[in-house]
Residue, then its C-alpha position, 0 to 999 in steps of 0.5 A: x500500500x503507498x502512503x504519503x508521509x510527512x515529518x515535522x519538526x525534531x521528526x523531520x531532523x532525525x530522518x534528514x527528511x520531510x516528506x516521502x512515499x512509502x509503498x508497505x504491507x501494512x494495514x493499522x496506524x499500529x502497523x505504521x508506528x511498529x515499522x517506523x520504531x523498528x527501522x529508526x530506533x532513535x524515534x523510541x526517545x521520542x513521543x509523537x502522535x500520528x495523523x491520516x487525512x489531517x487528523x489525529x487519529x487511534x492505532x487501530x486506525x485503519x490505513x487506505x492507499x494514498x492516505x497521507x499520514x504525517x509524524x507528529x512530535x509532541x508540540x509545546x503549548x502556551 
């Protein structure tokens, strides 16, 4: 399945990356998140939040070819 990622912020400096596609066999946000942990083990340091289509969404959310989903690192409010 491709999906359009997108990196923000300390997410982005740790990939050397803003944005990409990726074409995996996934299914779940969980499944995403598992991957991206594995393949970059300096993201287990982080906290981030996932969004698909512009929204924050569950693990259990279910993935669809094309979506765009972005990493999200935890923002400071005020």
């Amino acid at each position: 399945m491709k999906i359009k990622m997108k990196y923000f912020g300390m997410i982005a400096e740790s990939l050397g990356k803003e944005e990409e596609t990726l074409d995996l066999d996934i299914k779940m946000v969980s499944d995403l998140s598992d991957y991206f942990l594995s393949e970059f083990s300096r993201l287990e340091e982080m906290n981030f939040q996932i969004s698909v289509n512009l929204n924050i969404v569950p693990a259990q959310f279910e993935l669809s070819e094309n979506d765009e989903v972005a990493l999200l690192p935890a923002f400071a409010g005020g």
